[in-house]
VEXKEPA-192948 format. One record per residue (C-alpha): y, x, z; residue in three letters. Coordinates in steps of 0.05 Angstrom, whole numbers, plus 5000, padded with zeros to 4 digits. Example, Ala and Ser with C-alpha at 12.3 -4.5 7.8 and 13.67 -1.06 7.14 Angstrom:
2
c2 = 4910&c1 = 5246&c3 = 5156&type = ala
c2 = 4979&c1 = 5273&c3 = 5143&type = ser
END
This chain:
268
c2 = 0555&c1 = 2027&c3 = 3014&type = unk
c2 = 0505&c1 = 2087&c3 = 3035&type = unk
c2 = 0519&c1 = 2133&c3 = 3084&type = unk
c2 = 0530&c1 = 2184&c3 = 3031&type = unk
c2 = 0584&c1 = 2152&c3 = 3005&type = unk
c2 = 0661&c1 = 2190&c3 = 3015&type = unk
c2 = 0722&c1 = 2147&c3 = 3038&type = unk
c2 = 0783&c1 = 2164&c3 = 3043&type = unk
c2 = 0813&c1 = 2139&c3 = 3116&type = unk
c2 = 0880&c1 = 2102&c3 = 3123&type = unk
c2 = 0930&c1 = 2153&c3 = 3127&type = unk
c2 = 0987&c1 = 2111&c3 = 3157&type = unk
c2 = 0947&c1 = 2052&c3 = 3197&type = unk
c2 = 0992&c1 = 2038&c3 = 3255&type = unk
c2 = 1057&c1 = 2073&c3 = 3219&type = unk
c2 = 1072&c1 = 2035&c3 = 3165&type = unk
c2 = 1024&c1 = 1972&c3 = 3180&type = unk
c2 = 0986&c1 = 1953&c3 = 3239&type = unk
c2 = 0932&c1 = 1995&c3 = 3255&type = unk
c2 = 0890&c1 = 1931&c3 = 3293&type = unk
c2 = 0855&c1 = 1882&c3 = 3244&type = unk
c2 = 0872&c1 = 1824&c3 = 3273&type = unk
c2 = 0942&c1 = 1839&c3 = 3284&type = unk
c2 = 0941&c1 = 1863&c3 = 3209&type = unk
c2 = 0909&c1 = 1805&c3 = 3183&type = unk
c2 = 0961&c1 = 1756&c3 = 3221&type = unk
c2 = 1015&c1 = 1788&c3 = 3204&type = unk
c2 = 1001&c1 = 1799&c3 = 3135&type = unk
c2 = 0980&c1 = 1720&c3 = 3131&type = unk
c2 = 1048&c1 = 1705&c3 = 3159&type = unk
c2 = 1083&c1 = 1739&c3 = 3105&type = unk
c2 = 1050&c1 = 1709&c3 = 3058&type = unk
c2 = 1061&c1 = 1642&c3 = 3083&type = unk
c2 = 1129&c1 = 1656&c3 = 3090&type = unk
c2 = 1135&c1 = 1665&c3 = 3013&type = unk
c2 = 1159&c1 = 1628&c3 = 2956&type = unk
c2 = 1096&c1 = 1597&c3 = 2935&type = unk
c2 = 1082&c1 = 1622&c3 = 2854&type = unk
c2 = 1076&c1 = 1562&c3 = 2799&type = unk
c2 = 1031&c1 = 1574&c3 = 2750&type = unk
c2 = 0973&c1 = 1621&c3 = 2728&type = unk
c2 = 0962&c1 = 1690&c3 = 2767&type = unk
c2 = 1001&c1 = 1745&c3 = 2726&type = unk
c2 = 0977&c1 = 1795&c3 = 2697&type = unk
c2 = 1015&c1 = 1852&c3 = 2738&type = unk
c2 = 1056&c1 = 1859&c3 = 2791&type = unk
c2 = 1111&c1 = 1905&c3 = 2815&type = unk
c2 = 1111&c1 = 1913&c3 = 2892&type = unk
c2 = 1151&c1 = 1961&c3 = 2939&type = unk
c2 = 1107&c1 = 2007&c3 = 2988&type = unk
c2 = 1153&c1 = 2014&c3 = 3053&type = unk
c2 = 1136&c1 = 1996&c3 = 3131&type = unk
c2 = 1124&c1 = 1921&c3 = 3123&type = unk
c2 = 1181&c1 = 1913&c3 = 3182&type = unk
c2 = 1225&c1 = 1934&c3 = 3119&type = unk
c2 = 1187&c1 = 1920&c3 = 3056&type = unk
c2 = 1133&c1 = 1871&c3 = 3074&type = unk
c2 = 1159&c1 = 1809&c3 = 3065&type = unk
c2 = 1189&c1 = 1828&c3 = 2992&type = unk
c2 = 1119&c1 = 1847&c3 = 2983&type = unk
c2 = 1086&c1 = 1787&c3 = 3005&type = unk
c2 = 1137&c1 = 1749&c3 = 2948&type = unk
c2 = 1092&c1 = 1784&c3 = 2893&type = unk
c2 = 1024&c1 = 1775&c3 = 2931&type = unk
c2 = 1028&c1 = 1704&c3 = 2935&type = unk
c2 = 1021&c1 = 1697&c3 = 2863&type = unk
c2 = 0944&c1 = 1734&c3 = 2875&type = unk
c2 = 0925&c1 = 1677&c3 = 2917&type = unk
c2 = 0894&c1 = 1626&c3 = 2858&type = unk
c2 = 0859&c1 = 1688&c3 = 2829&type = unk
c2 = 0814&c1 = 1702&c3 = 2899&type = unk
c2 = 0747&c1 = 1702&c3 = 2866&type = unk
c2 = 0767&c1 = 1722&c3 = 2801&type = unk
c2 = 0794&c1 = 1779&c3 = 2800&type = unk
c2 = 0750&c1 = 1836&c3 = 2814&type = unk
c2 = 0792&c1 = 1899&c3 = 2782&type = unk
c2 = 0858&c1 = 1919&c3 = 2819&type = unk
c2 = 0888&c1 = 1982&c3 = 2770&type = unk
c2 = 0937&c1 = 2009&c3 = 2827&type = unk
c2 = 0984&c1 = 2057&c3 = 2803&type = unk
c2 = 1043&c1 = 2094&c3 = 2856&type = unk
c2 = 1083&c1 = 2148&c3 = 2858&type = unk
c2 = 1079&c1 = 2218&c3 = 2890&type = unk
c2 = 1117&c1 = 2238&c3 = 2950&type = unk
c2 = 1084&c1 = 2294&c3 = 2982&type = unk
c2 = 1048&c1 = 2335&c3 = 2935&type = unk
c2 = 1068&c1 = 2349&c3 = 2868&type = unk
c2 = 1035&c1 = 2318&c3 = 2802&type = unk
c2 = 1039&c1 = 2317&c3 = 2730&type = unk
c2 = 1008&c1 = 2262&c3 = 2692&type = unk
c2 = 0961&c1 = 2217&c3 = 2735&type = unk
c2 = 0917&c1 = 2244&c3 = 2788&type = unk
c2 = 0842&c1 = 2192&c3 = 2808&type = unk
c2 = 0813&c1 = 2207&c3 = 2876&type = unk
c2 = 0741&c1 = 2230&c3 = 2879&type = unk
c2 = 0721&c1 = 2191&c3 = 2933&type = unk
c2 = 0680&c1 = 2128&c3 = 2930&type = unk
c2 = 0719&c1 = 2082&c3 = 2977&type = unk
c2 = 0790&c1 = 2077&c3 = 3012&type = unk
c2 = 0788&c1 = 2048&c3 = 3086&type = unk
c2 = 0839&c1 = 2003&c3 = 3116&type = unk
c2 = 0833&c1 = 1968&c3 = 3183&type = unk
c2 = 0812&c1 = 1905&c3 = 3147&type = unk
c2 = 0745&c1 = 1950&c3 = 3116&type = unk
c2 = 0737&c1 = 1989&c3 = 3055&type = unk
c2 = 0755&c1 = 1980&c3 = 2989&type = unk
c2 = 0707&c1 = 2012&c3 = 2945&type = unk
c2 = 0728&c1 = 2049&c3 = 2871&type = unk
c2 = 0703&c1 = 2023&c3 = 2811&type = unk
c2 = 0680&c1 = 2093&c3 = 2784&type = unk
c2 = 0658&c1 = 2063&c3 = 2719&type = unk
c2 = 0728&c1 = 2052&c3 = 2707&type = unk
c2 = 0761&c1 = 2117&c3 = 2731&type = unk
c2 = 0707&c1 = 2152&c3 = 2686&type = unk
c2 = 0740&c1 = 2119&c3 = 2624&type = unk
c2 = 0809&c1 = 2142&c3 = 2648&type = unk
c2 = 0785&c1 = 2211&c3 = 2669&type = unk
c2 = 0773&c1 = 2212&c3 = 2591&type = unk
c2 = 0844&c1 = 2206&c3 = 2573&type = unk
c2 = 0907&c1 = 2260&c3 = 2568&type = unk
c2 = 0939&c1 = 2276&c3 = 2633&type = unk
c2 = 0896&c1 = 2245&c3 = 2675&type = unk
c2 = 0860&c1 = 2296&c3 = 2725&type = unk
c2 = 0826&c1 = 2287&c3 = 2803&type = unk
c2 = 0866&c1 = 2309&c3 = 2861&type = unk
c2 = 0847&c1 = 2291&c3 = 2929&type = unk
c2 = 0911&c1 = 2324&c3 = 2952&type = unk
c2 = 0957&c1 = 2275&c3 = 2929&type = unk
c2 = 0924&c1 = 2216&c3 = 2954&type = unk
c2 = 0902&c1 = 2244&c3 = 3019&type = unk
c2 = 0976&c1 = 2228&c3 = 3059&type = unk
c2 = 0992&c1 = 2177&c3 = 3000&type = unk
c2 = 1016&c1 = 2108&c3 = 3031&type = unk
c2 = 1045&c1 = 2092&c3 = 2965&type = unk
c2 = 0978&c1 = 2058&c3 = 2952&type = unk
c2 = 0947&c1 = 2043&c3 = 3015&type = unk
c2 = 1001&c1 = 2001&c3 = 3045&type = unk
c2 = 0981&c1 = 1949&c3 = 2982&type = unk
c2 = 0912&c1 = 1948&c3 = 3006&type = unk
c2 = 0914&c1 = 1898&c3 = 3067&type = unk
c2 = 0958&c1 = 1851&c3 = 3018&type = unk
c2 = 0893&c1 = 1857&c3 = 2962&type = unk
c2 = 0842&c1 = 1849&c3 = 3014&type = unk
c2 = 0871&c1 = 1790&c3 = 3043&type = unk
c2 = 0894&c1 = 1752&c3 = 2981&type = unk
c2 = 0831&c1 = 1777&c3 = 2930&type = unk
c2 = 0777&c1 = 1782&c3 = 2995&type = unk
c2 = 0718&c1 = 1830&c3 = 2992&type = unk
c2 = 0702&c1 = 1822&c3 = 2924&type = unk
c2 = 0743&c1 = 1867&c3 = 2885&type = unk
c2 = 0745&c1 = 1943&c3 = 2875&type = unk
c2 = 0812&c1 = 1987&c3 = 2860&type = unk
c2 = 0823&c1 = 2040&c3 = 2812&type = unk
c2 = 0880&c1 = 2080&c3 = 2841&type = unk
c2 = 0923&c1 = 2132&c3 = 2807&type = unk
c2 = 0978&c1 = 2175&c3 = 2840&type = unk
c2 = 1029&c1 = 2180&c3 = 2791&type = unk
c2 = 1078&c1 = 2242&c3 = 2776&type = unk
c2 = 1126&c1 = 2266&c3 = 2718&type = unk
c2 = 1076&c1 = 2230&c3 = 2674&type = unk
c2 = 1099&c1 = 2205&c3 = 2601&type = unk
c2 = 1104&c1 = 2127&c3 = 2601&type = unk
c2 = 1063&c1 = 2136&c3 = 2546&type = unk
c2 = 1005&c1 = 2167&c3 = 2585&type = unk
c2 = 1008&c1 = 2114&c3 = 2636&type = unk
c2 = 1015&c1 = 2065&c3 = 2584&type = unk
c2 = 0946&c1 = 2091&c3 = 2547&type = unk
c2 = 0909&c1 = 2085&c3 = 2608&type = unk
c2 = 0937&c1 = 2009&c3 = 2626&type = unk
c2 = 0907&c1 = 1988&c3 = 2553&type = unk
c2 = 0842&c1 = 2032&c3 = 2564&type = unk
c2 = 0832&c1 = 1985&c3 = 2633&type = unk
c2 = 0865&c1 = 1922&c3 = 2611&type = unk
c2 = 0814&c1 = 1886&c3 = 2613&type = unk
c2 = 0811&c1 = 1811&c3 = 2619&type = unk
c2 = 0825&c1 = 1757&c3 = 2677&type = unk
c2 = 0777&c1 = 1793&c3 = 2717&type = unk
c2 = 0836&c1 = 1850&c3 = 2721&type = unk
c2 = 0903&c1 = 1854&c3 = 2752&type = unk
c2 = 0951&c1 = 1910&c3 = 2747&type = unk
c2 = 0988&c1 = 1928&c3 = 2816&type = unk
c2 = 1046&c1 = 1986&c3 = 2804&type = unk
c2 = 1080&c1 = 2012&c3 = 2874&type = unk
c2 = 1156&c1 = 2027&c3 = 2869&type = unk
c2 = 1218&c1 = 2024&c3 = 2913&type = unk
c2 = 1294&c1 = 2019&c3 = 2892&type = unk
c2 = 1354&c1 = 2055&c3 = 2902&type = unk
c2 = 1348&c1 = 2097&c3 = 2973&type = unk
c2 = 1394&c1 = 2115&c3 = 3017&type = unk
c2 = 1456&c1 = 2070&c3 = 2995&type = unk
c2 = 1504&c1 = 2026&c3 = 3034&type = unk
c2 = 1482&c1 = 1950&c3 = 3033&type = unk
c2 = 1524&c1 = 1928&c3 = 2983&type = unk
c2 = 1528&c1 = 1992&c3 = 2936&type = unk
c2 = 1447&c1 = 1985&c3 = 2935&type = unk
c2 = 1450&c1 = 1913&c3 = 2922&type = unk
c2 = 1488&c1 = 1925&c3 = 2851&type = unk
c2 = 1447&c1 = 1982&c3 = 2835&type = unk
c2 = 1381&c1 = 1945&c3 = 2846&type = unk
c2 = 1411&c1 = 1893&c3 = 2808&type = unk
c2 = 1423&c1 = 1930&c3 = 2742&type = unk
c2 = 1354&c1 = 1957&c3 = 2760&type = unk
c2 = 1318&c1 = 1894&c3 = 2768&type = unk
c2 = 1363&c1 = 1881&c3 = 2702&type = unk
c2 = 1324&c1 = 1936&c3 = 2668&type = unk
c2 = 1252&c1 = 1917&c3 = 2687&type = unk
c2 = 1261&c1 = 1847&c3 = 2666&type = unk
c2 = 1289&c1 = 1861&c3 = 2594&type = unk
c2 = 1237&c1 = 1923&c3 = 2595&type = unk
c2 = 1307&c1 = 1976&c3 = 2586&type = unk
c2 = 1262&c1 = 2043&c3 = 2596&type = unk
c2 = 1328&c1 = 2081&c3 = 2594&type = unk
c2 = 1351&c1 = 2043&c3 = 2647&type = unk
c2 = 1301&c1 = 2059&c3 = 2702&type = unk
c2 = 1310&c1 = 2129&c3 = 2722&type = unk
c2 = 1268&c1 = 2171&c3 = 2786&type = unk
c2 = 1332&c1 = 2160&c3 = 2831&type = unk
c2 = 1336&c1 = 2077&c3 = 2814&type = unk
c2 = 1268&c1 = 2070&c3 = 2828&type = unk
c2 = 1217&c1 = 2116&c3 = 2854&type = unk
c2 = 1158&c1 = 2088&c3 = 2825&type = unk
c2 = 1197&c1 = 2094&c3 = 2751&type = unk
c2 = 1142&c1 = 2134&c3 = 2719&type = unk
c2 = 1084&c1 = 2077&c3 = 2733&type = unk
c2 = 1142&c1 = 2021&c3 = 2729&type = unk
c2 = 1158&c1 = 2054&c3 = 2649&type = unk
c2 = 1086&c1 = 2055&c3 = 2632&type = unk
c2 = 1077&c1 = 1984&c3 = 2656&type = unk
c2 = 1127&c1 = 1966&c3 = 2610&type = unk
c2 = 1106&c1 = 1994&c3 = 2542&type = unk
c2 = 1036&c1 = 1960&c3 = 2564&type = unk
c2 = 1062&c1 = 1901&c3 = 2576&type = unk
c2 = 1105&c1 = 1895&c3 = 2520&type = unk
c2 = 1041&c1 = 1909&c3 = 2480&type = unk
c2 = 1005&c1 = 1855&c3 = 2508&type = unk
c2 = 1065&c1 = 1804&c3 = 2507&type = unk
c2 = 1077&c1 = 1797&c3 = 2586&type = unk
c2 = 1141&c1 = 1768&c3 = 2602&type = unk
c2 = 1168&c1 = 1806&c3 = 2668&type = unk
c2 = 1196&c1 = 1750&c3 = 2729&type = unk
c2 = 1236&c1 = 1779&c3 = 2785&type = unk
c2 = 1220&c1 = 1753&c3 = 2844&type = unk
c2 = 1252&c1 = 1783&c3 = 2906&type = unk
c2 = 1306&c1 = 1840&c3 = 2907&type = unk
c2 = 1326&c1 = 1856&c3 = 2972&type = unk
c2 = 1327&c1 = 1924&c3 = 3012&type = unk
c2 = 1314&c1 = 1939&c3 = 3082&type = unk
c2 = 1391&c1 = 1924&c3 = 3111&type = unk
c2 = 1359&c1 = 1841&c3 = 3095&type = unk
c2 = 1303&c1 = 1851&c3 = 3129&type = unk
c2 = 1305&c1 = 1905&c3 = 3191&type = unk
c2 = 1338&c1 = 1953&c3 = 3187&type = unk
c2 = 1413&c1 = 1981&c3 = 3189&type = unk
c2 = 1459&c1 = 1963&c3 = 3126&type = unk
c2 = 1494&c1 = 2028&c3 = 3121&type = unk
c2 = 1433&c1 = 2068&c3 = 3091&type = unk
c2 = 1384&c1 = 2024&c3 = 3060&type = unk
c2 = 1320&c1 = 2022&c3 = 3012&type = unk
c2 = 1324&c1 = 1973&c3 = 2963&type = unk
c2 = 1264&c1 = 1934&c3 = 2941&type = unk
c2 = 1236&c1 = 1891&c3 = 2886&type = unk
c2 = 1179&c1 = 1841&c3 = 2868&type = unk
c2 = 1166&c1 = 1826&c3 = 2804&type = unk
c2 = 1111&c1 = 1792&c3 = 2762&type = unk
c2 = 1083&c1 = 1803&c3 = 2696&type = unk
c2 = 1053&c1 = 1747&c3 = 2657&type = unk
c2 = 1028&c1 = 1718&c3 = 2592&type = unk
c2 = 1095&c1 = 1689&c3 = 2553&type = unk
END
């Protein structure tokens, strides 16, 4: 890339994920390798959850594993997240030309976002992806499964009609070359075991595709997650959990947890 080109810098490198390469790339190696291996083709789409990896990473790494055959095939990543700090309606693109992470940059396949810029509530705001770590903690997990080759197309999603979201999946669907990667957590703030049922009847709802049953406080990414789902039902994707757990499993304290949920979506 030129020196003219913009990037936006890692807003939570050393926070959320390890702001060293190498300790990055080990660690997020690890996780992997700690996974359930996937059988089978790569899916088509994945739902992953976007805390600290101490919490979330591992639940993460249960959906990223199923990337690994497609390293050198896929060369599209459609990442899609929700907003937490600045407030959105519809879909908002970045303008820049590249997002950084320790591990390098992951350029923006502008062709792409031109075609979505195209569509109804889809707009550019820098603003909502500047603090974002909805989508950047998914970028060490892309780089190191997919390698250099690929390019994202990242959307910050808000109070955006599934149907919006939905338009601009088909408009980018694309082929094998294209995976779709949608950020969401579960239930916050429960006790272990209230959380546990809750993200049950949640992961419940994302399997059978229940829009009605995935509501802003089951799941925080629910206006990407809905969207993925009338795509996907479109396209004839059959939807696999793979890991429901929350942070009181992983590292954290089991009286106030974050649930979490991996999930793939592939040809039935």
């Amino acid at each position: 890339m030129s020196s003219a080109t913009r990037v936006r810098p890692p807003a939570v490198a050393g926070t959320f994920y390890p702001g060293d390469a190498r300790r990055l790339a080990t660690d997020v190696d690890a996780m992997l390798d700690a996974a359930t291996p996937w059988t089978g083709a790569p899916p088509k789409a994945l739902v992953v959850p976007h805390a600290g990896y101490v919490f979330s990473g591992p639940i993460a790494a249960s959906g990223y594993t199923s990337l690994r055959a497609a390293r050198g095939r896929v060369t599209r990543v459609v990442l899609l997240g929700p907003a937490h700090f600045v407030p959105v309606r519809g879909l908002a693109a970045p303008s820049v030309d590249a997002f950084a992470t320790p591990l390098g940059d992951v350029s923006i396949d502008t062709e792409a976002r031109a075609v979505a810029l195209e569509l109804a509530d889809v707009a550019v705001d820098d603003a909502a992806h500047a603090g974002e770590h909805s989508l950047e903690v998914h970028l060490p997990f892309l780089q190191r499964v997919l390698g250099d080759d690929f390019a994202i197309v990242p959307f910050v999603v808000g109070s955006a009609r599934a149907e919006s979201v939905a338009a601009v999946l088909d408009a980018l669907w694309g082929g094998d070359e294209t995976v779709v990667v949608v950020s969401s957590d579960l239930s916050h703030y429960l006790d272990h075991d209230t959380a546990a049922a809750r993200d049950r009847r949640t992961a419940d709802a994302i399997v059978t595709g229940t829009l009605d049953g995935l509501r802003p406080d089951d799941a925080c990414g629910a206006y990407p997650v809905r969207g993925l789902l009338v795509a996907a039902e479109r396209h004839g994707l059959r939807t696999t959990a793979l890991d429901v757990r929350s942070s009181g499993d992983t590292a954290g304290p089991r009286d106030r947890v974050v649930g979490y949920g991996a999930f793939a979506l592939a040809a039935a």
